[in-house]
MDAnalysis code that builds the backbone (N, CA, C; Angstrom):
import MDAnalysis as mda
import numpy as np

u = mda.Universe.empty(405, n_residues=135, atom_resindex=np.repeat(np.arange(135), 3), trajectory=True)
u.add_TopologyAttr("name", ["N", "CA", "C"] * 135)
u.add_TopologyAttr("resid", np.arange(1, 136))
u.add_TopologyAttr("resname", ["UNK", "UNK", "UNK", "UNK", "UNK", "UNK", "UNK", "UNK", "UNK", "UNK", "UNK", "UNK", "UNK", "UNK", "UNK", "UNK", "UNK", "UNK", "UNK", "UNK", "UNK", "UNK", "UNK", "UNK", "UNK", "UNK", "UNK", "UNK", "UNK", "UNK", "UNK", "UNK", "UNK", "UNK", "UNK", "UNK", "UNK", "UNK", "UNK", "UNK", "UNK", "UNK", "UNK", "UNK", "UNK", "UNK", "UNK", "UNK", "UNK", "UNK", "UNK", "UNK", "UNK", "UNK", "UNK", "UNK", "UNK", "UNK", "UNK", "UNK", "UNK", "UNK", "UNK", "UNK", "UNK", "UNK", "UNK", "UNK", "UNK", "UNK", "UNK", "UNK", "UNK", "UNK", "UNK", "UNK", "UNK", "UNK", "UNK", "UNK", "UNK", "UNK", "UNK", "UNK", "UNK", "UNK", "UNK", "UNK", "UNK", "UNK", "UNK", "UNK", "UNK", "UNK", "UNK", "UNK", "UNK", "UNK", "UNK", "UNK", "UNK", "UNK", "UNK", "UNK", "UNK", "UNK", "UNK", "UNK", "UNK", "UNK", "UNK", "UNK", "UNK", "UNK", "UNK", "UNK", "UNK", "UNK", "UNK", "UNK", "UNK", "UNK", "UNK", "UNK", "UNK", "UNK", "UNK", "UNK", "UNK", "UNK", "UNK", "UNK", "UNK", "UNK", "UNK"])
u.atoms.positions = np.array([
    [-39.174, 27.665, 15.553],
    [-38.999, 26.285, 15.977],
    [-38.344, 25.464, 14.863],
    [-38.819, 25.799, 13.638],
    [-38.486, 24.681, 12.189],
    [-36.879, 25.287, 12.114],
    [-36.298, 26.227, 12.519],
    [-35.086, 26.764, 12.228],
    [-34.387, 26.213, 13.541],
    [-34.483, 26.297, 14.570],
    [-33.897, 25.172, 15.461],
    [-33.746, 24.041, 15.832],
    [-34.867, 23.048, 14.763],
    [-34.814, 22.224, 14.651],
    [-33.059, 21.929, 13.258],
    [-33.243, 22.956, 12.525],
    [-32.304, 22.623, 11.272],
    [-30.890, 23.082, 11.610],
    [-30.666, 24.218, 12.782],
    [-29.350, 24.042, 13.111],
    [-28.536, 23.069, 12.724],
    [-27.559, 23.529, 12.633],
    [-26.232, 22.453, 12.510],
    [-25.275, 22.943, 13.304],
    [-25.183, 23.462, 14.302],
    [-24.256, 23.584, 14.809],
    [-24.065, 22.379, 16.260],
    [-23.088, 22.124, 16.245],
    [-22.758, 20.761, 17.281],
    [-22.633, 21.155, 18.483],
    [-23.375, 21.019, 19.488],
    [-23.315, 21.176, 21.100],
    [-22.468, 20.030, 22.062],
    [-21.651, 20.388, 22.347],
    [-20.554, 19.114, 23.268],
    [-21.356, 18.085, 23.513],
    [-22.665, 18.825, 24.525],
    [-23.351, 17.889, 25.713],
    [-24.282, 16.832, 24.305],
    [-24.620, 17.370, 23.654],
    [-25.223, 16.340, 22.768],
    [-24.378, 15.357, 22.182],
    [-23.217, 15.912, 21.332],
    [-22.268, 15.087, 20.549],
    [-21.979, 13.955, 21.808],
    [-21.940, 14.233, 23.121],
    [-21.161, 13.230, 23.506],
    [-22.624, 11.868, 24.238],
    [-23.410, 13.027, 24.253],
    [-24.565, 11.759, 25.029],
    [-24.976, 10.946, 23.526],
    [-24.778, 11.208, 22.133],
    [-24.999, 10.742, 21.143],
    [-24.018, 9.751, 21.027],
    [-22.803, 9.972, 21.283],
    [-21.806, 9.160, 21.259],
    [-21.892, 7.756, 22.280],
    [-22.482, 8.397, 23.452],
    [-22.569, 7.080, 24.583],
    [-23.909, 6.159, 24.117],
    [-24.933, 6.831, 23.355],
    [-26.187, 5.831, 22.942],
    [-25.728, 5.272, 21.575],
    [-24.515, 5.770, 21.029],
    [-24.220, 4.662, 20.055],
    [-23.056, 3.481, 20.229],
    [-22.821, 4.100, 20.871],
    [-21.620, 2.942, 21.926],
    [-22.272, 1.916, 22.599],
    [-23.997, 2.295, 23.103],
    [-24.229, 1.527, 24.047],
    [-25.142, 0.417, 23.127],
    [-25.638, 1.188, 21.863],
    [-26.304, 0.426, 21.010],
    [-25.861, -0.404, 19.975],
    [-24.820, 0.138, 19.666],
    [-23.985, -0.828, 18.605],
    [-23.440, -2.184, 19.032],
    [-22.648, -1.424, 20.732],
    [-21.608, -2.398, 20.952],
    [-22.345, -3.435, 21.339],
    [-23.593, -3.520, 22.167],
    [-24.846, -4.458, 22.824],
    [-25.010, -5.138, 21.392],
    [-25.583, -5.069, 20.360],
    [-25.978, -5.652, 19.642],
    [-25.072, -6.407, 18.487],
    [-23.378, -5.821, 18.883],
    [-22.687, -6.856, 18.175],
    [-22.762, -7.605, 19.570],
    [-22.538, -7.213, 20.668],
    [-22.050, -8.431, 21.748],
    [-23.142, -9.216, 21.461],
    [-24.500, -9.482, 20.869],
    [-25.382, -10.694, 21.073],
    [-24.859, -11.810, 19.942],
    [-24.060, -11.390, 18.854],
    [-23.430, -11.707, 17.753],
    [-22.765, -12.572, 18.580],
    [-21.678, -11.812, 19.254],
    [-20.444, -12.258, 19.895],
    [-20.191, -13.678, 21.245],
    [-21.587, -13.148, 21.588],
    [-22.013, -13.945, 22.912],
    [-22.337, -15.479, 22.281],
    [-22.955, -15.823, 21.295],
    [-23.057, -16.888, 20.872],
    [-21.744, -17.894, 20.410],
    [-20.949, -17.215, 20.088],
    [-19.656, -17.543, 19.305],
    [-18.682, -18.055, 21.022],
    [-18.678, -16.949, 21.750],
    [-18.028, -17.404, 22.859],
    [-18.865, -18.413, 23.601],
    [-19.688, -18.405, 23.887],
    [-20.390, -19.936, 24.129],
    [-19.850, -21.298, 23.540],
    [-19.801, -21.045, 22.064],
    [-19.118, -21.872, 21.410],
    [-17.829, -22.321, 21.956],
    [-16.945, -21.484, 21.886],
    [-15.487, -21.360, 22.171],
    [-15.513, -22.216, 23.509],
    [-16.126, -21.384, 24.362],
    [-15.878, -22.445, 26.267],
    [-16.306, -23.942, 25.964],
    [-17.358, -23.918, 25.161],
    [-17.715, -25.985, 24.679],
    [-16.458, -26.376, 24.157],
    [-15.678, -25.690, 23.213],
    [-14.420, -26.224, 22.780],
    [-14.904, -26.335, 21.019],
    [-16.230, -25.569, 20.986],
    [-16.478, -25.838, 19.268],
    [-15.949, -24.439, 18.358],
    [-14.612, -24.705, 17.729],
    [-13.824, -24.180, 17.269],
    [-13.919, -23.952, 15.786],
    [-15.445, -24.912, 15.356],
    [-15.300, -25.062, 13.804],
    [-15.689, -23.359, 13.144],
    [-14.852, -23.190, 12.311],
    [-15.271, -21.842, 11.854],
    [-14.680, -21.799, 10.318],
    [-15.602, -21.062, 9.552],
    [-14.660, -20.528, 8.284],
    [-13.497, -19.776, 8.384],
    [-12.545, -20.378, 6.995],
    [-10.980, -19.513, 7.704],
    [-10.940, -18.494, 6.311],
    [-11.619, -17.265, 6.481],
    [-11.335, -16.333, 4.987],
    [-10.035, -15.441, 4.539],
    [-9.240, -15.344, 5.922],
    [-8.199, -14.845, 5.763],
    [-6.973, -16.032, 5.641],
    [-7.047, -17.216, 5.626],
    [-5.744, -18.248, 5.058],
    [-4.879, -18.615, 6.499],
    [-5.637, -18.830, 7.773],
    [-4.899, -18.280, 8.980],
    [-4.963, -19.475, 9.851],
    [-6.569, -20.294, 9.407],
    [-6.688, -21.402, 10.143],
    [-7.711, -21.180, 11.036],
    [-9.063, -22.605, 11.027],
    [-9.983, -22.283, 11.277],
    [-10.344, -21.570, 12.468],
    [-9.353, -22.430, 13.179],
    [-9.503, -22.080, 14.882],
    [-8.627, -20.424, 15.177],
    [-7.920, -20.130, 14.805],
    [-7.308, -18.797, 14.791],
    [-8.638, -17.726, 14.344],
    [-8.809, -17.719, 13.500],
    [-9.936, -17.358, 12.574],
    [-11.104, -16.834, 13.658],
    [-11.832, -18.388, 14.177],
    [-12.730, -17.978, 15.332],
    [-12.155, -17.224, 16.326],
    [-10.776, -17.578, 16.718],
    [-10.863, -17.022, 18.035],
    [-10.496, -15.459, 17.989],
    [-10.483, -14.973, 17.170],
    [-10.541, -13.772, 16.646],
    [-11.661, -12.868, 16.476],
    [-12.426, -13.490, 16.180],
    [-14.047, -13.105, 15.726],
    [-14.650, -13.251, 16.902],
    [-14.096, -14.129, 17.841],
    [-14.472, -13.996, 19.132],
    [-14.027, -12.623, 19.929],
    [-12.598, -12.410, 19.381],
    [-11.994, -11.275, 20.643],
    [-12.833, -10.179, 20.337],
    [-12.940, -10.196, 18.779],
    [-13.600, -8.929, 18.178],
    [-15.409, -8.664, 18.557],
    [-15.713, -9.462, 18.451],
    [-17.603, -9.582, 18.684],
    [-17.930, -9.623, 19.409],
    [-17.153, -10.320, 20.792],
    [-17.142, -10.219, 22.224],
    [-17.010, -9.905, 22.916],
    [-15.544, -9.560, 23.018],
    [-14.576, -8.829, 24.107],
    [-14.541, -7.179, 23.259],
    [-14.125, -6.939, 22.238],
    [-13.941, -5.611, 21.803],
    [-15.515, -5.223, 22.119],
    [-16.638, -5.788, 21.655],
    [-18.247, -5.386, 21.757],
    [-18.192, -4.939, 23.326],
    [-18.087, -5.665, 24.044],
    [-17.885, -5.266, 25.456],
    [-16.953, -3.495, 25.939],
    [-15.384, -3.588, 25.333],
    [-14.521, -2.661, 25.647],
    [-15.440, -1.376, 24.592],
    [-16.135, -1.377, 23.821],
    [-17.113, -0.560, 23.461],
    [-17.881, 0.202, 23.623],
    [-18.630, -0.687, 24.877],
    [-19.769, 0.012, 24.984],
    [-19.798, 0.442, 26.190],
    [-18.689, 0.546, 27.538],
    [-17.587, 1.190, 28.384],
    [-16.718, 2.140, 27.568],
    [-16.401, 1.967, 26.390],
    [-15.624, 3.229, 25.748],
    [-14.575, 2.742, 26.310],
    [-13.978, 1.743, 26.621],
    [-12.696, 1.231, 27.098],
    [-11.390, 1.483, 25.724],
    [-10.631, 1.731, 25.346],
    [-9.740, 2.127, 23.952],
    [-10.494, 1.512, 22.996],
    [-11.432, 2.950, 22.174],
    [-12.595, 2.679, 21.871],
    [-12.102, 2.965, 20.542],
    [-11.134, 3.509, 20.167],
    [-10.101, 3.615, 18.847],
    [-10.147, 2.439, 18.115],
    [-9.378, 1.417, 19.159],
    [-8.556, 0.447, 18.742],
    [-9.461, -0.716, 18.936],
    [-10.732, -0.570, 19.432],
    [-11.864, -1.775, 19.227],
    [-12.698, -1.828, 18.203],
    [-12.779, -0.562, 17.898],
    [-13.845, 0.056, 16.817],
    [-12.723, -0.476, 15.732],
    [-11.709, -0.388, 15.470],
    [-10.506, -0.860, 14.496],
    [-10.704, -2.591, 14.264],
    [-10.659, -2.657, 15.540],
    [-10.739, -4.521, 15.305],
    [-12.350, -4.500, 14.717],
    [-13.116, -4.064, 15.104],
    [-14.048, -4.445, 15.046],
    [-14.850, -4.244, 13.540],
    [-14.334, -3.367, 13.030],
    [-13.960, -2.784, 11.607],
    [-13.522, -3.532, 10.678],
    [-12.317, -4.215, 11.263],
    [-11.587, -5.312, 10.423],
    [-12.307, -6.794, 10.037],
    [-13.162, -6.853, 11.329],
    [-13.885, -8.062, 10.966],
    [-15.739, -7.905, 10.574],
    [-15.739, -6.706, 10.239],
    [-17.267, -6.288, 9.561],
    [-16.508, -6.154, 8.201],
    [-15.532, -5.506, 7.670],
    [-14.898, -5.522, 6.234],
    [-14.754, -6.927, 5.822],
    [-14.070, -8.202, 6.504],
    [-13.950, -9.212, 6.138],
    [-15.468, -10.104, 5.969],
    [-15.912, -10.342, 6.931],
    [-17.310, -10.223, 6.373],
    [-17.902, -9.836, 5.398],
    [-17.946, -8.922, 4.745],
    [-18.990, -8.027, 3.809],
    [-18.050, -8.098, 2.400],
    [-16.885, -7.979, 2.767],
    [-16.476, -8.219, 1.360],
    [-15.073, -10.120, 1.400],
    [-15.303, -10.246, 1.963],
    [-14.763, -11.990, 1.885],
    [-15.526, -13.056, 2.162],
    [-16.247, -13.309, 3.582],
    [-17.076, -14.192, 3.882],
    [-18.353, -13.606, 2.864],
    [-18.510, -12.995, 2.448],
    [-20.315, -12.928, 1.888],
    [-19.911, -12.033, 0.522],
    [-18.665, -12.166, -0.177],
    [-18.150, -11.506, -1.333],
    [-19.296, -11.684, -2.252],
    [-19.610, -13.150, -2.386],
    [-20.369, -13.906, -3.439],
    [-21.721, -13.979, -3.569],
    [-22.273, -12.902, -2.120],
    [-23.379, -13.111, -1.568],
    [-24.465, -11.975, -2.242],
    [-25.718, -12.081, -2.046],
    [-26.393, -10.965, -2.710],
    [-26.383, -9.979, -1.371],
    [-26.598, -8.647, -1.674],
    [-26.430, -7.094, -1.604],
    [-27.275, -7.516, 0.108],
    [-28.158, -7.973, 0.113],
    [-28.986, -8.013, 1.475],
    [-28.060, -9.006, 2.566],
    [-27.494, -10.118, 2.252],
    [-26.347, -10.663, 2.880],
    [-25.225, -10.148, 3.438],
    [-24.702, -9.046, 2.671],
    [-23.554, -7.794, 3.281],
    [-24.201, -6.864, 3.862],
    [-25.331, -6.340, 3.783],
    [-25.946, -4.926, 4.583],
    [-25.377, -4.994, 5.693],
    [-26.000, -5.962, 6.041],
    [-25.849, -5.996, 7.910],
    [-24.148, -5.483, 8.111],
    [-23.238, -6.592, 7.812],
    [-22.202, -5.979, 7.722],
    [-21.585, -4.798, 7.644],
    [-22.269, -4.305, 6.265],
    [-21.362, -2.573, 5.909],
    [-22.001, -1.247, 6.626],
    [-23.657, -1.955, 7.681],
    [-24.394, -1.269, 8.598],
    [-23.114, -0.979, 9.716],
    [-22.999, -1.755, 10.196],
    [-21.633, -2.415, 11.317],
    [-20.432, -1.838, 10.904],
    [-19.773, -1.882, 10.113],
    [-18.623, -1.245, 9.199],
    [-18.828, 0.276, 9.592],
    [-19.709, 0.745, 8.909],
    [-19.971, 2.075, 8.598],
    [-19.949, 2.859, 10.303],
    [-20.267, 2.354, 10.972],
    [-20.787, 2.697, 12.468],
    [-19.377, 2.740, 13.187],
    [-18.875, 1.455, 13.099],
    [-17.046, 1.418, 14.017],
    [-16.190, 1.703, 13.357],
    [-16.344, 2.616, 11.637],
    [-15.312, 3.725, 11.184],
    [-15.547, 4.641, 11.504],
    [-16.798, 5.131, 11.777],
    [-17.180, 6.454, 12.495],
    [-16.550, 6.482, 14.346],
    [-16.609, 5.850, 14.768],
    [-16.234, 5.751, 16.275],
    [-15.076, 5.821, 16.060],
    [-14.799, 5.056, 15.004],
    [-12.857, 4.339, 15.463],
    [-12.462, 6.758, 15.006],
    [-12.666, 6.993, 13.861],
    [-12.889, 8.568, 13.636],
    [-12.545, 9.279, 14.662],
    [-13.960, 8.954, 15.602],
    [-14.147, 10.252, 16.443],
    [-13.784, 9.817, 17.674],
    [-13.822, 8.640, 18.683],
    [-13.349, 8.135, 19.575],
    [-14.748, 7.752, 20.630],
    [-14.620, 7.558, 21.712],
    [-15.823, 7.351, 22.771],
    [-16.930, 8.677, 22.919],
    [-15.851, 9.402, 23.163],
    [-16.936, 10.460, 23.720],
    [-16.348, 10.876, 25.376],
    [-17.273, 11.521, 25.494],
    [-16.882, 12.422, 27.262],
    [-17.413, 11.344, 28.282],
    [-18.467, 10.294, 27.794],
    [-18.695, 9.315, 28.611],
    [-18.122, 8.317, 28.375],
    [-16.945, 7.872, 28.834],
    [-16.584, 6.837, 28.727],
    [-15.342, 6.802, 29.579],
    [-14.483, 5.743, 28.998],
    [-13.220, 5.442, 30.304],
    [-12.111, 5.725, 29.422],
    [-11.941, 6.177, 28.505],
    [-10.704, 6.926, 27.255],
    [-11.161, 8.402, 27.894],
    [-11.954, 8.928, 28.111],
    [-12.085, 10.025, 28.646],
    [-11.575, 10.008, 29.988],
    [-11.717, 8.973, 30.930],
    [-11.442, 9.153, 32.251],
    [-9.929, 8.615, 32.231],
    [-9.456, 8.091, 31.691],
    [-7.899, 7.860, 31.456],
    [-7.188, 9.063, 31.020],
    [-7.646, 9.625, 30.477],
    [-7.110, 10.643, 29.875],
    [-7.698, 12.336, 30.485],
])
């Protein structure tokens, strides 16, 4: 039993149902991130920090496409490449621009998030998803 527990060898049907409970867990729990911010956005409250030099309102509505809409195309596995990418881009900016200055427990969360949608953006959705059924 203790030796089948330590296997390492990778079984499809697992890799990919592992893949859909981290798709379904990641992307859910940035969308609660995300969901607040777009709330914002439909009121018309646009105020946001601008860390990339781009302008406040650009800035948000970005962090919106990314936390919201990509969190969403996520956790469907919708081009799960290229969300996990955006979504990447704005956990890096975070962790090392918005919270550069910040102590080590202020970025976790971030490079938690980071670390998770370089691995996806990596390996892709999985067999459950709609990059699979497109393809």
């Amino acid at each position: 039993m203790f030796k089948k527990l330590m296997n390492t060898q990778l079984r499809p049907g697992i890799v990919n149902f592992g893949l859909l409970f981290l798709r379904l867990t990641i992307g859910g729990m940035m969308l609660s991130h995300g969901y607040s911010k777009f709330l914002r956005l439909l009121e018309g409250n646009l105020k946001f920090s601008d860390p990339l030099g781009v302008g406040s309102e650009l800035s948000f509505l970005l962090v919106v496409l990314a936390e919201f809409f990509s969190a969403i195309a996520l956790v469907f596995g919708f081009w799960t490449r290229i969300n996990a990418f955006l979504l990447s881009f704005t956990m890096f900016v975070a962790a090392f621009i918005s919270h550069a200055d910040d102590i080590f427990s202020k970025q976790e969360k971030s490079l938690m998030y980071l670390a998770v949608f370089l691995f996806l953006m990596v390996v892709g959705g999985g067999k459950h998803s709609i990059d699979d059924r497109i393809n």
